[in-house]
N, C-alpha and C positions, 0 to 999 in steps of 0.2 A: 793512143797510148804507146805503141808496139813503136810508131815512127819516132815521136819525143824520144824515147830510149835509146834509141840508134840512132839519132843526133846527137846527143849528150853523150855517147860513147866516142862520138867520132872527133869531139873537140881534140883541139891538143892539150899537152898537159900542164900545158902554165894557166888556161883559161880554166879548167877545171879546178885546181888550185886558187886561184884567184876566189872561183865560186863555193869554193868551203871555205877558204878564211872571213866570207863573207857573209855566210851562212850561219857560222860560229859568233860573231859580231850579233848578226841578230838574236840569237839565241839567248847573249847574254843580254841583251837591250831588254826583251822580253821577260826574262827572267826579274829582271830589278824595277817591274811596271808595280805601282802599289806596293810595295815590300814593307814599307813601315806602316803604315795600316795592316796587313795581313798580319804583322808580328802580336799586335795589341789584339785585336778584332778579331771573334770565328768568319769566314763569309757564309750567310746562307747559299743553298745551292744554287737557287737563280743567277745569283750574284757571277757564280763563278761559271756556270753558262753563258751569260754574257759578256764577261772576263774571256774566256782563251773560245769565245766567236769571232773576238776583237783582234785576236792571237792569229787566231786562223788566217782572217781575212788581210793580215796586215803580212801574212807571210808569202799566203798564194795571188795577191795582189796590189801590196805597198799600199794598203790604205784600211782603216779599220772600219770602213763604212761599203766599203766595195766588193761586193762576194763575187766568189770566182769559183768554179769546180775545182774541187780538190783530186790529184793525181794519186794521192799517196793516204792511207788512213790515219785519222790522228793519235792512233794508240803506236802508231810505228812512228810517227814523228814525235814523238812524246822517248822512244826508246833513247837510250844512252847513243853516242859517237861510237862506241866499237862495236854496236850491235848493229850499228847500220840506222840510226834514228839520226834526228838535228839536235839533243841532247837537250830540250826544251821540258822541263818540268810540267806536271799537272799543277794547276794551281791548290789543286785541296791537299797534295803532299805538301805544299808548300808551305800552307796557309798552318797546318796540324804541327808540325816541324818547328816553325817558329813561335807560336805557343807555348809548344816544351819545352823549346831554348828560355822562353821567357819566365816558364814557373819551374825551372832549373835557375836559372838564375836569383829567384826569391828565395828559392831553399838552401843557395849554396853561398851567395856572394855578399857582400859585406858595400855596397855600393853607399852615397847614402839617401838615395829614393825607395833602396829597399830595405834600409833599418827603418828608415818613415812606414813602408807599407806594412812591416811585422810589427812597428808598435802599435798601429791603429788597426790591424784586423788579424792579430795572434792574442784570442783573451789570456789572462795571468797561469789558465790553468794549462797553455800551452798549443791550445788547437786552434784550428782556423774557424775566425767567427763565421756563421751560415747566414748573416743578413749583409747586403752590399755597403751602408753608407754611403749609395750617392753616385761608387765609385762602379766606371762601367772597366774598369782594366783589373777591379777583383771580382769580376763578376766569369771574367775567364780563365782568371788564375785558381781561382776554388774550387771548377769543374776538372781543371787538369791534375791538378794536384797528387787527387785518388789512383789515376789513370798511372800518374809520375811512381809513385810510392811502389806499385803494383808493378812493375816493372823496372826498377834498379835493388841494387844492393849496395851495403856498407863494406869494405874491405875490413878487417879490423886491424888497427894499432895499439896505439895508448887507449882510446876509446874516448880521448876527451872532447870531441867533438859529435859524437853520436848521443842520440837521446837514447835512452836506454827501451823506452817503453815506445814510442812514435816511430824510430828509425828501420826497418829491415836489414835487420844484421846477423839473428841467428836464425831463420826460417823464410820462408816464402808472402810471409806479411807481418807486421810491426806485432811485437810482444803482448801489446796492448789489445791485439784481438783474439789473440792465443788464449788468454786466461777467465776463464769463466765464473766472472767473480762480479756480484755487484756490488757487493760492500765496498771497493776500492773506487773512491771519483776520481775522477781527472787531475783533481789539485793535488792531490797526493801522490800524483805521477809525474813527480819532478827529478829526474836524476839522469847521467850522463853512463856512457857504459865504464870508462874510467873510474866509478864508485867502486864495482865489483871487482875490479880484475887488481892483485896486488904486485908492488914493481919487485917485494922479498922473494917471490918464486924465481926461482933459477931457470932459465931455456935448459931443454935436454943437449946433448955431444950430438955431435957431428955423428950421422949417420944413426940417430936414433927419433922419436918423435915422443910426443909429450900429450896424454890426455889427461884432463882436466872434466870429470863427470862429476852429475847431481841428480837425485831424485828429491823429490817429497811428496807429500801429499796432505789436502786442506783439513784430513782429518784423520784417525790411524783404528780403521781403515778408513779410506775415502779417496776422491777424485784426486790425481797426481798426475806428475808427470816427469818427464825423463829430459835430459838435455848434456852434450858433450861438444868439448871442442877442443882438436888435434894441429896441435903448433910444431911445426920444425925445429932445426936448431937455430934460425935463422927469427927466429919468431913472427914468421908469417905462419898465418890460420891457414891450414891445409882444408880443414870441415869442420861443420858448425853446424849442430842438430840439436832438436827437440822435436819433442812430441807427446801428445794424451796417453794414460796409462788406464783411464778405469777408472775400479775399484781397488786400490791396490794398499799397504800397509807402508812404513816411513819405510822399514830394512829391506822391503823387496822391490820399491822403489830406488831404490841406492845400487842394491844388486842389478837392475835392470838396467841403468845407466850405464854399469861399467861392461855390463856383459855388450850392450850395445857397442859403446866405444870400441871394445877387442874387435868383434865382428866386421865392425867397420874397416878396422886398420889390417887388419887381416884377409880384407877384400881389395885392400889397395897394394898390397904385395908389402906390407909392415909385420909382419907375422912372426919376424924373429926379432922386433925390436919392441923396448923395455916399455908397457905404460905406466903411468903416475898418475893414483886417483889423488886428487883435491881433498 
């Protein structure tokens, strides 16, 4: 090992050169083995064990059937180009990545295989059906979904593109698991966040911000909760919050909203500018 090194140091530096642009070459060749299968498909773990052995063997000896000792370990040939790796992907990031590209894409894009796939497996009340039909590309799109939702957020605009109750837009998961209600089904959970929000309210001046709070509760007294959201002049949503209240009454629910909002804005360094309750 110690002499390979100090041969390799001792080329010159065209040859050297030569041998990373070539190195790079393979990396991408490697990279785009199976890619459209991986985008559709999870791989089992075998799979992908015998995936990047094939990697291996094709890099330390130009053939995917001919094993050779490895010089180098494959978590450091796995590392990026500037950390000192061949910049060679694991296949199971790969494989997980292109997935979410894929049930991103069902959630966000207007294609038309995927108005085909939300008419036939989005029921009327709006959620993803839990049986496959047949189809082995919703059968991975359903499992990522959860995974999707649980990890992005809505920015907020007009709202006319958000669902109000499915979307994660004012908390850390969709409206619809906030609310501890069974009386309300699914089908009645039809609405866009654009319902609530109205175009007659004014943005605050320049240099001021704008809160917009609500409380209630399902009974007076009873279970409630709190929620505020602070706009610039600019009308981007600076924060957006809710949260359980308890046992609490309609008026001190209301109260604790706004008191909330202040607190907030007043941790963000807003403390001398004007709020506006709703």
């Amino acid at each position: 090992m110690k002499g390979r090194v100090e041969k390799v140091l001792q080329w010159p530096w065209w040859t050297r050169l030569k041998r990373e642009r070539l190195l790079r070459q393979e990396a991408c060749y490697l990279n785009s083995l199976s890619i459209y299968n991986m985008g559709i498909y999870k791989w089992i773990a075998s799979v992908i064990r015998e995936g990047e052995k094939a990697i291996k063997n094709f890099l330390w000896s130009e053939s995917t059937d001919k094993k050779k000792s490895c010089t180098v370990g494959w978590e450091k040939v796995c590392l990026p180009l500037k950390d000192g790796g061949a910049g060679i992907r694991r296949l199971k990031e790969i494989n997980l990545s292109l997935l979410m590209k894929l049930a991103w894409h069902f959630l966000n894009f207007d294609d038309h295989w995927i108005i085909f796939m939300r008419a036939k497996f989005i029921n009327k009340a709006g959620d993803p059906c839990r049986g496959t039909k047949r189809s082995s590309i919703w059968v991975r799109i359903r499992w990522d979904l959860p995974f999707l939702s649980k990890n992005t957020g809505w920015i907020i605009g007009n709202g006319t593109n958000i669902d109000l109750w499915r979307d994660t837009w004012c908390s850390y998961k969709p409206l619809k698991y906030l609310i501890e209600n069974t009386d309300i089904h699914s089908s009645q959970m039809q609405a866009k966040l654009s319902s609530i929000i109205s175009n007659s309210r004014k943005l605050p001046r320049v240099g001021e911000v704008k809160i917009n709070s609500d409380g209630s509760s399902r009974d007076n007294p009873g279970i409630g909760g709190v929620g505020f959201i602070t706009r610039g002049h600019n009308g981007i949503v600076l924060r957006a919050y809710s949260k359980g209240q308890g046992n609490v009454t309609y008026y001190m629910a209301e109260c604790s909203a706004l008191l909330q909002g202040l607190q907030d804005a007043a941790s963000n360094g807003s403390l001398n500018k004007i709020p506006r309750q709703q």
